[in-house]
N, C-alpha and C positions, 0 to 999 in steps of 0.2 A: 504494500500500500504506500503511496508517495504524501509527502506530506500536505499537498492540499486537500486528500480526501480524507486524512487525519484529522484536520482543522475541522474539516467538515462536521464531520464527526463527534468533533469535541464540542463546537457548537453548540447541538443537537442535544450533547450529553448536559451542557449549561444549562438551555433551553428549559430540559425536563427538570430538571432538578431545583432552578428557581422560578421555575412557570412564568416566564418572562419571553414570547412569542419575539421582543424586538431586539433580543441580544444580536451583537455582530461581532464575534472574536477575531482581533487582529493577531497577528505573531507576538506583536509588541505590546496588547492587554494584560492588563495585573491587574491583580484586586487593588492596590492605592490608586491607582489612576480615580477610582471615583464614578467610571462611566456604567459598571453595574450595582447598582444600589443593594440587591441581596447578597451579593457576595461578599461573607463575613467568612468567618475562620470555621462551622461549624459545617458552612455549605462546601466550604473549600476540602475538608474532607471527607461529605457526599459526593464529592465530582470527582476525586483521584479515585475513592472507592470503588464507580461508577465506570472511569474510566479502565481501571485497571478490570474488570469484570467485561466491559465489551473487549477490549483489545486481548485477555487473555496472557497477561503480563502483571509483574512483580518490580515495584519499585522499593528500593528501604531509603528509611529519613534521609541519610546524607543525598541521597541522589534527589530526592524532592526539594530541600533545603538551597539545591544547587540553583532551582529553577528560579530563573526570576522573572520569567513571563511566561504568553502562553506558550508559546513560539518556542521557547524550552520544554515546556513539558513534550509538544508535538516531535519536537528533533529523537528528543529520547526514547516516544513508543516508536516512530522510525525505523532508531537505531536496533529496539528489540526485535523488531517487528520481520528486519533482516539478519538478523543473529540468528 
């Protein structure tokens, strides 16, 4: 899977999780940026849990820790994705 149909995906996975139809994930979205207003710390580990359950992959804290946007998170299921 290439990483824009990752993005896609992750998206989708935002979408459902803060029932928020107008989200638009760039590479370069974070929770501080402020542009999605549900995205607190407790949704933020609904959506890795989430993600991690569609993609079928295994992240540990340090490698989440690493991410500083989304565009991180997406490089890394990527990178499993082709491992």
């Amino acid at each position: 899977m290439e990483f824009d149909e990752i993005l896609k995906q992750v998206n989708r996975i935002f979408i459902d999780i803060m029932d928020n139809e107008d989200i638009k994930l760039t590479p370069e979205s974070t929770a501080k940026d402020g542009k999605i207003e549900e995205w607190d710390s407790l949704n933020n580990i609904q959506v890795t849990v989430a993600v991690e359950r569609f993609f079928k992959v295994r992240f540990n804290n340090a490698e989440m820790n690493a991410w500083t946007n989304v565009g991180d998170m997406c490089r890394a299921i990527e990178t499993r994705l082709k491992g």
